[in-house]
Structures are given as structure tokens and as C-alpha cells.
mmCIF file of the N, C-alpha and C atoms, coordinates in Angstrom:
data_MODEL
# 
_entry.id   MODEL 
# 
loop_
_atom_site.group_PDB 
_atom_site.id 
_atom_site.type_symbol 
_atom_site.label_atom_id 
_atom_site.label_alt_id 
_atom_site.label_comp_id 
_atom_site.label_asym_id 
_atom_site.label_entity_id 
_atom_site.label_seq_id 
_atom_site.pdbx_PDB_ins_code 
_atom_site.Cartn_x 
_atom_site.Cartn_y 
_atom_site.Cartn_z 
_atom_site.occupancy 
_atom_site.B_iso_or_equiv 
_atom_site.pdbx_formal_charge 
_atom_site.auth_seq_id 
_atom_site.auth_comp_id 
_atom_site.auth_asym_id 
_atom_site.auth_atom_id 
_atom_site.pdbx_PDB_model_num 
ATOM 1   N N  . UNK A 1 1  ? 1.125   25.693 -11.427 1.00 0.00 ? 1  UNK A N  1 
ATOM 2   C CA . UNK A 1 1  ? -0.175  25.053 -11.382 1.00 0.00 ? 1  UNK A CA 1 
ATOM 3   C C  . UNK A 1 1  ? -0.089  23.702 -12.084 1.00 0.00 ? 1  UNK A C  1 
ATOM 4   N N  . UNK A 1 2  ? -0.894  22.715 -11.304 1.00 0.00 ? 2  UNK A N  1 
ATOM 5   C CA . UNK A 1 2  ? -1.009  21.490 -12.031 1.00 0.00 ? 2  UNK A CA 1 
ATOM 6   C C  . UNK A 1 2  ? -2.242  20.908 -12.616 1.00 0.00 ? 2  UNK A C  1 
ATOM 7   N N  . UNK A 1 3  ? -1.997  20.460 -13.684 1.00 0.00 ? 3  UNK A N  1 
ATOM 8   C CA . UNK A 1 3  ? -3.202  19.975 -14.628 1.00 0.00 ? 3  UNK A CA 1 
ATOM 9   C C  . UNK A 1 3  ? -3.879  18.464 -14.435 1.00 0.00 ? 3  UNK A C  1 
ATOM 10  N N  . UNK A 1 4  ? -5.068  18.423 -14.245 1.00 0.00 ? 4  UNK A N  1 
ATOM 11  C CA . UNK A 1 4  ? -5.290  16.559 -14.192 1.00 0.00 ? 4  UNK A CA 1 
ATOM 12  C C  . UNK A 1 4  ? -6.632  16.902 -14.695 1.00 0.00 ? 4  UNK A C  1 
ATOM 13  N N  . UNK A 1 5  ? -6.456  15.994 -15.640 1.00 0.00 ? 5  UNK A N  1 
ATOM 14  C CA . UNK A 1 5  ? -7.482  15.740 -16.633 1.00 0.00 ? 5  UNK A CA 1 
ATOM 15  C C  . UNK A 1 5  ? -8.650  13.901 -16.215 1.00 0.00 ? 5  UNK A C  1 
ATOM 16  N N  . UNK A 1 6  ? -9.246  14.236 -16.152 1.00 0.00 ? 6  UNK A N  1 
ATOM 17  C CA . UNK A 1 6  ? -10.354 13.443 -15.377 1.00 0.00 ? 6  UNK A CA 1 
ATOM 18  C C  . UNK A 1 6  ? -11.015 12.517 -16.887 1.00 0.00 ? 6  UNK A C  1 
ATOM 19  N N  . UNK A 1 7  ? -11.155 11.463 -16.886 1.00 0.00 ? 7  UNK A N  1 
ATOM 20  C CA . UNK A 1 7  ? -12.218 11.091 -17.619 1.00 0.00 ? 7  UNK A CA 1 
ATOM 21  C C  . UNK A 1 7  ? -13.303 9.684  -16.484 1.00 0.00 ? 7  UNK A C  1 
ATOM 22  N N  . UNK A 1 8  ? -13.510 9.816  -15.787 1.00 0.00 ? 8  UNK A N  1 
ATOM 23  C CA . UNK A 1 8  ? -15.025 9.166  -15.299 1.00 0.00 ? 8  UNK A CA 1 
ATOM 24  C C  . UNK A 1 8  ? -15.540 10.017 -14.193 1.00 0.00 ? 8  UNK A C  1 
ATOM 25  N N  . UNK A 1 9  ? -16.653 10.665 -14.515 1.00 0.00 ? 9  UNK A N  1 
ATOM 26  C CA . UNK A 1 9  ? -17.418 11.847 -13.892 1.00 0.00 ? 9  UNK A CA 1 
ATOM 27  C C  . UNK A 1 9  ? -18.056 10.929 -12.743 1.00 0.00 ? 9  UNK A C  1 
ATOM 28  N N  . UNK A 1 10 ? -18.118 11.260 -11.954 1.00 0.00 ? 10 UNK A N  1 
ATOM 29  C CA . UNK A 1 10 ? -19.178 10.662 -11.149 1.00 0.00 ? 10 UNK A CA 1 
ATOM 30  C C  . UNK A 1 10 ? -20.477 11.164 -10.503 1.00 0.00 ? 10 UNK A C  1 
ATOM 31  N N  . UNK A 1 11 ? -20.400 12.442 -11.455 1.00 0.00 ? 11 UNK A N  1 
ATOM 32  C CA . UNK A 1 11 ? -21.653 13.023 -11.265 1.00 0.00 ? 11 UNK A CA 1 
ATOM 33  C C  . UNK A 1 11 ? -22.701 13.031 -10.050 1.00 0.00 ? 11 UNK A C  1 
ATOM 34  N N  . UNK A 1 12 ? -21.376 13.641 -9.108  1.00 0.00 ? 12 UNK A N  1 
ATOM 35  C CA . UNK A 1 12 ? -22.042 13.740 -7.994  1.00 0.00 ? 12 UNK A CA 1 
ATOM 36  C C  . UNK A 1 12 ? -22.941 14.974 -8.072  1.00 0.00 ? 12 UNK A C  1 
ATOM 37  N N  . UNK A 1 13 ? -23.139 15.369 -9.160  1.00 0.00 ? 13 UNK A N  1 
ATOM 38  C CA . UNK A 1 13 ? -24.054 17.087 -9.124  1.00 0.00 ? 13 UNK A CA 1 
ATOM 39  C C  . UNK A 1 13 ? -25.081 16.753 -9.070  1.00 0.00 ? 13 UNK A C  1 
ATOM 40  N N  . UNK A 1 14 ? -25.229 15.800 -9.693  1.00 0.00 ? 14 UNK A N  1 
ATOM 41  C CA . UNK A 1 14 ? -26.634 15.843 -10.475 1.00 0.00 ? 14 UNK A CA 1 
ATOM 42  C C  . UNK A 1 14 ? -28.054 15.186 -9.224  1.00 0.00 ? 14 UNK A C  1 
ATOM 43  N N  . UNK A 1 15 ? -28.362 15.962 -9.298  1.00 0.00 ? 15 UNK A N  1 
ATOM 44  C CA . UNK A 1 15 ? -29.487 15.869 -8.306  1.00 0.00 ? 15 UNK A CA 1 
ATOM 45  C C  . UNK A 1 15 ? -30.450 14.457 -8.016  1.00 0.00 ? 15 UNK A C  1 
ATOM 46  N N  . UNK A 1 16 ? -30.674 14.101 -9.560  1.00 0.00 ? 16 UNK A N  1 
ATOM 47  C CA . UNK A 1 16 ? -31.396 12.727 -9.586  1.00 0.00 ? 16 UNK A CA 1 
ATOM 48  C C  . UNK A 1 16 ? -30.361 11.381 -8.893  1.00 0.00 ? 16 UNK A C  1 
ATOM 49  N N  . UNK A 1 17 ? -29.267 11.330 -8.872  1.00 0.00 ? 17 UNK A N  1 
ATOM 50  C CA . UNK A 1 17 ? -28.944 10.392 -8.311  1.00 0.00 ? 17 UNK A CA 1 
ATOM 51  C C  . UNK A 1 17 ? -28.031 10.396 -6.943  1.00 0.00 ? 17 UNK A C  1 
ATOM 52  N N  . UNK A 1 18 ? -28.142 9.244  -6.151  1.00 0.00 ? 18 UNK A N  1 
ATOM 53  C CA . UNK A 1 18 ? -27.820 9.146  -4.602  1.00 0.00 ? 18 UNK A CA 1 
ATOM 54  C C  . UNK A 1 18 ? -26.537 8.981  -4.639  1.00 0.00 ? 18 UNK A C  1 
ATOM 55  N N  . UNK A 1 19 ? -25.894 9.039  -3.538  1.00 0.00 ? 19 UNK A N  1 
ATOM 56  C CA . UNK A 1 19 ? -24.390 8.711  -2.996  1.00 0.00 ? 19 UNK A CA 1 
ATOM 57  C C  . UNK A 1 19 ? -23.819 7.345  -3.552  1.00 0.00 ? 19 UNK A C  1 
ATOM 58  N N  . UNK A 1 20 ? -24.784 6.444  -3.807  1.00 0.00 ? 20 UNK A N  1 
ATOM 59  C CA . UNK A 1 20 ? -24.686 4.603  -4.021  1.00 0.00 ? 20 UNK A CA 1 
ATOM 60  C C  . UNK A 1 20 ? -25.132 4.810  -5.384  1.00 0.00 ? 20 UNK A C  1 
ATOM 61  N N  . UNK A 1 21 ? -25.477 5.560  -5.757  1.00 0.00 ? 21 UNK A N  1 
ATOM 62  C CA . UNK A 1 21 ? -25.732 5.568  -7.355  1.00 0.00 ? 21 UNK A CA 1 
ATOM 63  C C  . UNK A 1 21 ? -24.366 6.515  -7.858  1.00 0.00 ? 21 UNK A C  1 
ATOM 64  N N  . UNK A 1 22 ? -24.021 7.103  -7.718  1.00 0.00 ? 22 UNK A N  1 
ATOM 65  C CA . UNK A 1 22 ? -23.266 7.821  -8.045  1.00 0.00 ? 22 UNK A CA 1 
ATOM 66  C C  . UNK A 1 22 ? -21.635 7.029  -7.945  1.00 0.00 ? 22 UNK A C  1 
ATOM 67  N N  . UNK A 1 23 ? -21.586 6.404  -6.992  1.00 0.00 ? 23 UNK A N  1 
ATOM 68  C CA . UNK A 1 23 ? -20.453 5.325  -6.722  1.00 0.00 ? 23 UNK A CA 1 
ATOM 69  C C  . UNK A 1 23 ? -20.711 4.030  -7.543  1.00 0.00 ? 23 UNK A C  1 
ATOM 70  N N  . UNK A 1 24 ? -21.947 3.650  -8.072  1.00 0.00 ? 24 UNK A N  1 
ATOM 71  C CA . UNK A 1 24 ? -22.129 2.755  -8.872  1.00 0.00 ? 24 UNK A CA 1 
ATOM 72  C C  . UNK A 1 24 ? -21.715 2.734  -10.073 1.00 0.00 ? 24 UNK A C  1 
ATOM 73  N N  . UNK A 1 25 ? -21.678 4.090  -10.120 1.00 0.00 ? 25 UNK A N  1 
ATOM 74  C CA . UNK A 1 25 ? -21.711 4.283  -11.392 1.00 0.00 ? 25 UNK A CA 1 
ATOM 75  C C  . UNK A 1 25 ? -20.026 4.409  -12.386 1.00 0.00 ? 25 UNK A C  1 
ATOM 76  N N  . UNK A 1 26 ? -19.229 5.079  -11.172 1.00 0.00 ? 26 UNK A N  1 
ATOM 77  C CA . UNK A 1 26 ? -18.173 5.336  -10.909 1.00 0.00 ? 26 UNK A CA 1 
ATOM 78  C C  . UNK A 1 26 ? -17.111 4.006  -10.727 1.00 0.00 ? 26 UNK A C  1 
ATOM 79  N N  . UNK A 1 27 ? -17.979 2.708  -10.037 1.00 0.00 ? 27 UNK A N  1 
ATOM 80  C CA . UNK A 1 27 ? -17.221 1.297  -10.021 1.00 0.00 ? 27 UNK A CA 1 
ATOM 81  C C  . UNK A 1 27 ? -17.572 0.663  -11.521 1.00 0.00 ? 27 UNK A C  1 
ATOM 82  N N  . UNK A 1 28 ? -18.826 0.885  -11.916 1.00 0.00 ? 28 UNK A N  1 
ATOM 83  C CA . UNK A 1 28 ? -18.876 0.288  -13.040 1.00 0.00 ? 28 UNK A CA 1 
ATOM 84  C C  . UNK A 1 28 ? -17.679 0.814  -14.063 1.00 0.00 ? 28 UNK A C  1 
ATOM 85  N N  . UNK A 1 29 ? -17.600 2.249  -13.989 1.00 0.00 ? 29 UNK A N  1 
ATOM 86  C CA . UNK A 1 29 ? -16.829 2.648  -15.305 1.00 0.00 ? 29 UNK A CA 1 
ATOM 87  C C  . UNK A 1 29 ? -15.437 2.214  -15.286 1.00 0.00 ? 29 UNK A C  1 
ATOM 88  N N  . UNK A 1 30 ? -15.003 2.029  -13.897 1.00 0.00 ? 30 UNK A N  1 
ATOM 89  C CA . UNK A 1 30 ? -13.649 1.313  -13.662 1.00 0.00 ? 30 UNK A CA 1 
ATOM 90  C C  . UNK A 1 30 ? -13.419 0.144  -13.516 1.00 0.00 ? 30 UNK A C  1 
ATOM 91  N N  . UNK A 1 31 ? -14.122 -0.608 -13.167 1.00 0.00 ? 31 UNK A N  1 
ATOM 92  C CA . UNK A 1 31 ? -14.447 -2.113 -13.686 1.00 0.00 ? 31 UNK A CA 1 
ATOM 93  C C  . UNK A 1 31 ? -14.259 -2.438 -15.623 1.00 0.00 ? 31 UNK A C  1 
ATOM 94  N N  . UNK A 1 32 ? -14.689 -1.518 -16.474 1.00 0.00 ? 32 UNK A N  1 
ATOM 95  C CA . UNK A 1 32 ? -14.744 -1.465 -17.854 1.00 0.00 ? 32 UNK A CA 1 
ATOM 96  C C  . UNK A 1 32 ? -13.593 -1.154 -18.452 1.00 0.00 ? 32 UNK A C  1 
ATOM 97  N N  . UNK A 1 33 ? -12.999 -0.045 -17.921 1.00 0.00 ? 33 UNK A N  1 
ATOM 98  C CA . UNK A 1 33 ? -12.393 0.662  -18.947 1.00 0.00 ? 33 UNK A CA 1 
ATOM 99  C C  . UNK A 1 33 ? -10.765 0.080  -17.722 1.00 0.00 ? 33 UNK A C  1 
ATOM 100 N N  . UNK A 1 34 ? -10.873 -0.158 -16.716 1.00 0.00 ? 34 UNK A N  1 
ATOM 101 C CA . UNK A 1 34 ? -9.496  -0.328 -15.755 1.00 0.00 ? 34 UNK A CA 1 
ATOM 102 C C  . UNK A 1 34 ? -8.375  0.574  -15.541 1.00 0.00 ? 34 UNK A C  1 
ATOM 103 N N  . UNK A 1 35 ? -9.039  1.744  -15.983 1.00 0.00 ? 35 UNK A N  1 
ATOM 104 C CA . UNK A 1 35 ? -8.083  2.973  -15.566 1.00 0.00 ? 35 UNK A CA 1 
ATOM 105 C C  . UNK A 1 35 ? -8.970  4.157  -15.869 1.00 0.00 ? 35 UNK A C  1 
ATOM 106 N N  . UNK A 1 36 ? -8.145  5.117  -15.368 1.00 0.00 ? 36 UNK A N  1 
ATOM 107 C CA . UNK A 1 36 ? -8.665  6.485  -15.194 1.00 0.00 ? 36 UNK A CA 1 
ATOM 108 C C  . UNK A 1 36 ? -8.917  7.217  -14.040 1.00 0.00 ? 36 UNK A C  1 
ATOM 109 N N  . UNK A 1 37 ? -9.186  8.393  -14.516 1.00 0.00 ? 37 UNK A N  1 
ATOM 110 C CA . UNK A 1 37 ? -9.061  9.288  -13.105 1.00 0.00 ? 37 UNK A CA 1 
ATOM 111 C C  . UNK A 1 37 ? -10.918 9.753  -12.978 1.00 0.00 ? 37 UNK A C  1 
ATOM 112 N N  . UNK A 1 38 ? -11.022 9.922  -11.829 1.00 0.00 ? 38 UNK A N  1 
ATOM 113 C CA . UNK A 1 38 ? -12.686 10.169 -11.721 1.00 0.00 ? 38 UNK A CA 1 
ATOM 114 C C  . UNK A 1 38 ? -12.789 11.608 -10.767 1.00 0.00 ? 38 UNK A C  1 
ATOM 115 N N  . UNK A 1 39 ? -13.682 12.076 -11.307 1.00 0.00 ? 39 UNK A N  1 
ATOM 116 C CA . UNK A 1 39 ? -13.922 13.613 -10.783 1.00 0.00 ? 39 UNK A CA 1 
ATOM 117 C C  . UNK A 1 39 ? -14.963 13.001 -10.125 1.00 0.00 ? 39 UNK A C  1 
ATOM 118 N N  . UNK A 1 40 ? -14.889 14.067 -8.731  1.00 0.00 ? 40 UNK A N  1 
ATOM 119 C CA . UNK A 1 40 ? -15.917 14.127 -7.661  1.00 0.00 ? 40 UNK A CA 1 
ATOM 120 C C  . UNK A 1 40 ? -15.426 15.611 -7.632  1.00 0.00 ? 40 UNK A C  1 
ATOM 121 N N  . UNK A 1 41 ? -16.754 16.114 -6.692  1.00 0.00 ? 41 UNK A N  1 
ATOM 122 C CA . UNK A 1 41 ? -16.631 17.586 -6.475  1.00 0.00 ? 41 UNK A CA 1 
ATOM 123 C C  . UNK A 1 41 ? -16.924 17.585 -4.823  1.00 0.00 ? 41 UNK A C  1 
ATOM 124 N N  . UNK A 1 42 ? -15.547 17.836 -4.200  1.00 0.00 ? 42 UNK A N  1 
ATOM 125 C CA . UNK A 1 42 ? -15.384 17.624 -2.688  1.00 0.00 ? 42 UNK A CA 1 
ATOM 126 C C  . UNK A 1 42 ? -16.481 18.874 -1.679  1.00 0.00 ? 42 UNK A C  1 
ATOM 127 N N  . UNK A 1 43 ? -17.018 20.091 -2.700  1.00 0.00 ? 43 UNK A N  1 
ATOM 128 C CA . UNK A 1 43 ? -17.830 20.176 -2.054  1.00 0.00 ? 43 UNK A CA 1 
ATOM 129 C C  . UNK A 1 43 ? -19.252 19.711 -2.044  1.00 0.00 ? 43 UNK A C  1 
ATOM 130 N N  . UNK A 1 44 ? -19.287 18.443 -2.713  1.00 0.00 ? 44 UNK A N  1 
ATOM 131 C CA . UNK A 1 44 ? -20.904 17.838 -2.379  1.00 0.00 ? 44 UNK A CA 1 
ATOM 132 C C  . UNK A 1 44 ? -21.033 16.527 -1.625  1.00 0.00 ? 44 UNK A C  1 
ATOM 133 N N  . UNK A 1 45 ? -22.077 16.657 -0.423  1.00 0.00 ? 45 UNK A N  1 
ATOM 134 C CA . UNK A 1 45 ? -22.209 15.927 0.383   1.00 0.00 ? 45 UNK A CA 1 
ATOM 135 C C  . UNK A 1 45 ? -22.254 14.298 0.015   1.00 0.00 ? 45 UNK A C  1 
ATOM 136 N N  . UNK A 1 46 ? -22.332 14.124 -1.623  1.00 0.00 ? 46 UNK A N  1 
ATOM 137 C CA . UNK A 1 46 ? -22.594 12.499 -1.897  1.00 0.00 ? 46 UNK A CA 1 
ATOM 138 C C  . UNK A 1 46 ? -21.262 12.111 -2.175  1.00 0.00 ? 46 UNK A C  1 
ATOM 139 N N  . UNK A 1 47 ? -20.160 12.844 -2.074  1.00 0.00 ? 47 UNK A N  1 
ATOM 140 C CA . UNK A 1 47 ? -18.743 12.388 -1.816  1.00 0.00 ? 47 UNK A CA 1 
ATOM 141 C C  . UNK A 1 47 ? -18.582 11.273 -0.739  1.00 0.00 ? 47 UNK A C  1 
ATOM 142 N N  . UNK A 1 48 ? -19.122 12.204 0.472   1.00 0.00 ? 48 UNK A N  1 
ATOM 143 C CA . UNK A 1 48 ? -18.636 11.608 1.809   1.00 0.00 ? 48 UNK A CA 1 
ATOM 144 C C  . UNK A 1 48 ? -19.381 9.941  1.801   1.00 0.00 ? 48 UNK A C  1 
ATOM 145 N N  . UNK A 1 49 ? -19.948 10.262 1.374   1.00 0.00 ? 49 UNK A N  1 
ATOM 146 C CA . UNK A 1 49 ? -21.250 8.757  1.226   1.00 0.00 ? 49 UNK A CA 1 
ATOM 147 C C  . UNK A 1 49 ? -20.554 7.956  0.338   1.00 0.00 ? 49 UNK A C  1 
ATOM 148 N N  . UNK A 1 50 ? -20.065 8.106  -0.984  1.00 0.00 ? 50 UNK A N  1 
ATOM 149 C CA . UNK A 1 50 ? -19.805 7.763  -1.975  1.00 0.00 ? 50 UNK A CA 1 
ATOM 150 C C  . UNK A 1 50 ? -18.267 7.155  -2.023  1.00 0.00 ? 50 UNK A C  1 
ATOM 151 N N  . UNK A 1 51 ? -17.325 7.805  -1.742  1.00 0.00 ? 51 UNK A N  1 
ATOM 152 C CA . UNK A 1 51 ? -16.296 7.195  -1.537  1.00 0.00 ? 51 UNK A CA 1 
ATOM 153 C C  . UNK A 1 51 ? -15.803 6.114  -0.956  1.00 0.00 ? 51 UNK A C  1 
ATOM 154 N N  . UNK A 1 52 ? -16.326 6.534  0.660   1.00 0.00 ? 52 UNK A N  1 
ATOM 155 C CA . UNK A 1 52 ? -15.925 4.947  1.214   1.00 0.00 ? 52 UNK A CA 1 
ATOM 156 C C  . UNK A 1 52 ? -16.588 4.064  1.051   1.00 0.00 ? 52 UNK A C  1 
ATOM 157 N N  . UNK A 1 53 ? -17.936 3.493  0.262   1.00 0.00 ? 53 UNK A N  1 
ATOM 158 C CA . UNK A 1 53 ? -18.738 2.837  -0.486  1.00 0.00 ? 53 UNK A CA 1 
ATOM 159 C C  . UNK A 1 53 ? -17.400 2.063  -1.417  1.00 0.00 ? 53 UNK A C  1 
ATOM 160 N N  . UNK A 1 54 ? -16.732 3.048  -2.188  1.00 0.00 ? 54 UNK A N  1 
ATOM 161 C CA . UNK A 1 54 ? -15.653 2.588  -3.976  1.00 0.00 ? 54 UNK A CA 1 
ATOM 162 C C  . UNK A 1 54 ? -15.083 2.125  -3.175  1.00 0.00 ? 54 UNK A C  1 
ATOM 163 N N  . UNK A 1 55 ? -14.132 2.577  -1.970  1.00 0.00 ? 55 UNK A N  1 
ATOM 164 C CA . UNK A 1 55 ? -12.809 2.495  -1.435  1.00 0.00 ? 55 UNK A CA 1 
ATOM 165 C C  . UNK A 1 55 ? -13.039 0.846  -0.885  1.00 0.00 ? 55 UNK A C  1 
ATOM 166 N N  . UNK A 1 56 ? -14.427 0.165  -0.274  1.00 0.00 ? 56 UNK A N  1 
ATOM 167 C CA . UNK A 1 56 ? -15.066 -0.879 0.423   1.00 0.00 ? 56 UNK A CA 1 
ATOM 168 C C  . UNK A 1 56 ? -14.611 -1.550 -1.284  1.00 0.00 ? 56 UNK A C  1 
ATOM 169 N N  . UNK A 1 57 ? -16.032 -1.297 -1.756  1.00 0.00 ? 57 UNK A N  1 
ATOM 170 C CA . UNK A 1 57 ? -15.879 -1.681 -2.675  1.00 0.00 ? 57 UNK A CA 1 
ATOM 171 C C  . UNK A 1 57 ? -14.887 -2.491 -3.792  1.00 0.00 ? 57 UNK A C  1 
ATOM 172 N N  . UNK A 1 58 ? -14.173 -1.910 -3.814  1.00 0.00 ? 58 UNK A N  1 
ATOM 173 C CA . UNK A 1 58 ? -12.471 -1.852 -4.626  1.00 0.00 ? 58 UNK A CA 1 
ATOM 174 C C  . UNK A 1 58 ? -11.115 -2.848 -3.571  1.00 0.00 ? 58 UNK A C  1 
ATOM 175 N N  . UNK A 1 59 ? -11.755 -2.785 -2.855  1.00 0.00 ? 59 UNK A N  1 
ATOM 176 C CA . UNK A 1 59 ? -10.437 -3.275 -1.537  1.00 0.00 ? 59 UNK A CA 1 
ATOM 177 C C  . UNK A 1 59 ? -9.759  -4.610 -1.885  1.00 0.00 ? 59 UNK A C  1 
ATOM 178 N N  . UNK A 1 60 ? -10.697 -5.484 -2.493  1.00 0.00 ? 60 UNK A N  1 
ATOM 179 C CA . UNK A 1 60 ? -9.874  -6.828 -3.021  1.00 0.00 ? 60 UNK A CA 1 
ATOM 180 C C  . UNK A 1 60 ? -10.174 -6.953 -4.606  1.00 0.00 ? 60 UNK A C  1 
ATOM 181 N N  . UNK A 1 61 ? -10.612 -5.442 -5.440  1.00 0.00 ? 61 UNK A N  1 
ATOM 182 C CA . UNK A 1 61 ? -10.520 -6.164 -6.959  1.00 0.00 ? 61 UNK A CA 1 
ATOM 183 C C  . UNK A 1 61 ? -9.409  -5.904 -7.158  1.00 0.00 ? 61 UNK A C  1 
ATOM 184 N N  . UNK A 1 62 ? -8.049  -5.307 -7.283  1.00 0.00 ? 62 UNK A N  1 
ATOM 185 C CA . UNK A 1 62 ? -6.856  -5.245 -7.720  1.00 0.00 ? 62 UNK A CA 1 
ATOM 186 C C  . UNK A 1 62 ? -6.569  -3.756 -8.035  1.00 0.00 ? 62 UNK A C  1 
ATOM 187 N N  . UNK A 1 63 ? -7.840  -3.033 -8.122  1.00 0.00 ? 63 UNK A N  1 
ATOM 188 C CA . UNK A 1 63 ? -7.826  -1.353 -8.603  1.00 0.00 ? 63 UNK A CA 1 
ATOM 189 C C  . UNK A 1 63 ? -7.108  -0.836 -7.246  1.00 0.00 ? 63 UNK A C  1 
ATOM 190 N N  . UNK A 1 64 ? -6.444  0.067  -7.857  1.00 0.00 ? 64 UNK A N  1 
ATOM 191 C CA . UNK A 1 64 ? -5.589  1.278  -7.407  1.00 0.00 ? 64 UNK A CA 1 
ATOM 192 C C  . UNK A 1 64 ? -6.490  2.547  -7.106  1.00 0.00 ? 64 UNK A C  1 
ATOM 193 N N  . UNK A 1 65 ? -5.697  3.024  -5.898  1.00 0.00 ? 65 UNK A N  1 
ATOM 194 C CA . UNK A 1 65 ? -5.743  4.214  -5.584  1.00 0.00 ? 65 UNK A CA 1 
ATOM 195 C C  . UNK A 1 65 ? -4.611  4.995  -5.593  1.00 0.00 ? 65 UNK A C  1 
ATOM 196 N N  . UNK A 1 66 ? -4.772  6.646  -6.597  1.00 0.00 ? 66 UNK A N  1 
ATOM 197 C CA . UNK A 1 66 ? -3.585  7.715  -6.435  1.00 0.00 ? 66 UNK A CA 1 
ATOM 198 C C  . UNK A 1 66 ? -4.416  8.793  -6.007  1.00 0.00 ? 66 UNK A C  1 
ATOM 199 N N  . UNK A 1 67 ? -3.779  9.406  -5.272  1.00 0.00 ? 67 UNK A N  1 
ATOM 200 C CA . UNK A 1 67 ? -3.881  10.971 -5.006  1.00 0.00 ? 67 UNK A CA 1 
ATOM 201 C C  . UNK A 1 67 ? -3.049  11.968 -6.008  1.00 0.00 ? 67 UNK A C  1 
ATOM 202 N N  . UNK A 1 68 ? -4.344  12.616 -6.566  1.00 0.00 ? 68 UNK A N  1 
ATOM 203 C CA . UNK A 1 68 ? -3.446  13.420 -7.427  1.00 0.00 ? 68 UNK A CA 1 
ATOM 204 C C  . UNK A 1 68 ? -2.781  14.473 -7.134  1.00 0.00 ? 68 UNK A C  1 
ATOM 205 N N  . UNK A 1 69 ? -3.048  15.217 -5.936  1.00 0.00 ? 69 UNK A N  1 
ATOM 206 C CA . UNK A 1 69 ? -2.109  16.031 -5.210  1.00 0.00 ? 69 UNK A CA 1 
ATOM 207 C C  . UNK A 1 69 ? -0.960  15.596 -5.385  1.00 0.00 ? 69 UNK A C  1 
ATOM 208 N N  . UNK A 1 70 ? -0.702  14.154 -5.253  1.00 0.00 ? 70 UNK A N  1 
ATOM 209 C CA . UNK A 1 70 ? 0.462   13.898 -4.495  1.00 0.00 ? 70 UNK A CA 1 
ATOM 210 C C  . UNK A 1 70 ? 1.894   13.583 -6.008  1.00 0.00 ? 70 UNK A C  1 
ATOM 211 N N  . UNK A 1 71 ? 0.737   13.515 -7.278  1.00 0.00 ? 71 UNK A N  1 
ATOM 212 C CA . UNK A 1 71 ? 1.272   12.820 -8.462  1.00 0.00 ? 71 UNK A CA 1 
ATOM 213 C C  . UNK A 1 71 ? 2.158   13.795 -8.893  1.00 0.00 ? 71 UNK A C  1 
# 
């Protein structure tokens, strides 16, 4: 079993906020801090919304993408 330890939540649970809030929130913290790993929970629907929003998002600031499966 493999371990990955997450520090920027993106709190896709939480009911009060949207797919674009939740990705906002998630670019801001990586914009700040310039690293880290961010938890999403692939079974909630503000993933699908939310991701390719960061992924748009992110495409020409210099941030990285890993798959941690793959690490």
C-alpha cells in the first residue's frame, strides 16, 4: 500500500461551495505556497467541474501536474 499525504483540501464536500469556488480556492493555495498535493474526493460531482477549470487555469503559470498513482 501507498501513502500520499495531501496538504491543500479542496473541499469539494462541503456543500456551501461550487465547483469554481472550490477550484478557486485550490489555485489560490497553489499560487501561495507553490507546491503541494491537493485532495479532491473523485466521488463528488464538483471534481468534474473543478478540475478542468485548475488544469485551464494552470496551463501557462509554470505549475505542475503529478499523478500520484503513478509516483
Amino acid at each position: 500500500m501507498q501513502v500520499s499525504l495531501w496538504d491543500i483540501d479542496a473541499q469539494d464536500m462541503a456543500a456551501n461551495l461550487s465547483a469554481e469556488q472550490s477550484a478557486q480556492r485550490v489555485l489560490t493555495l497553489m499560487l501561495l505556497w507553490r507546491h503541494g498535493v491537493i485532495k479532491f474526493h473523485d466521488t463528488q460531482d464538483k471534481v468534474r467541474g473543478a478540475l478542468p477549470w485548475l488544469l485551464k487555469a494552470t496551463a501557462q503559470s509554470g505549475l505542475g501536474w503529478e499523478d500520484c498513482e503513478v509516483l
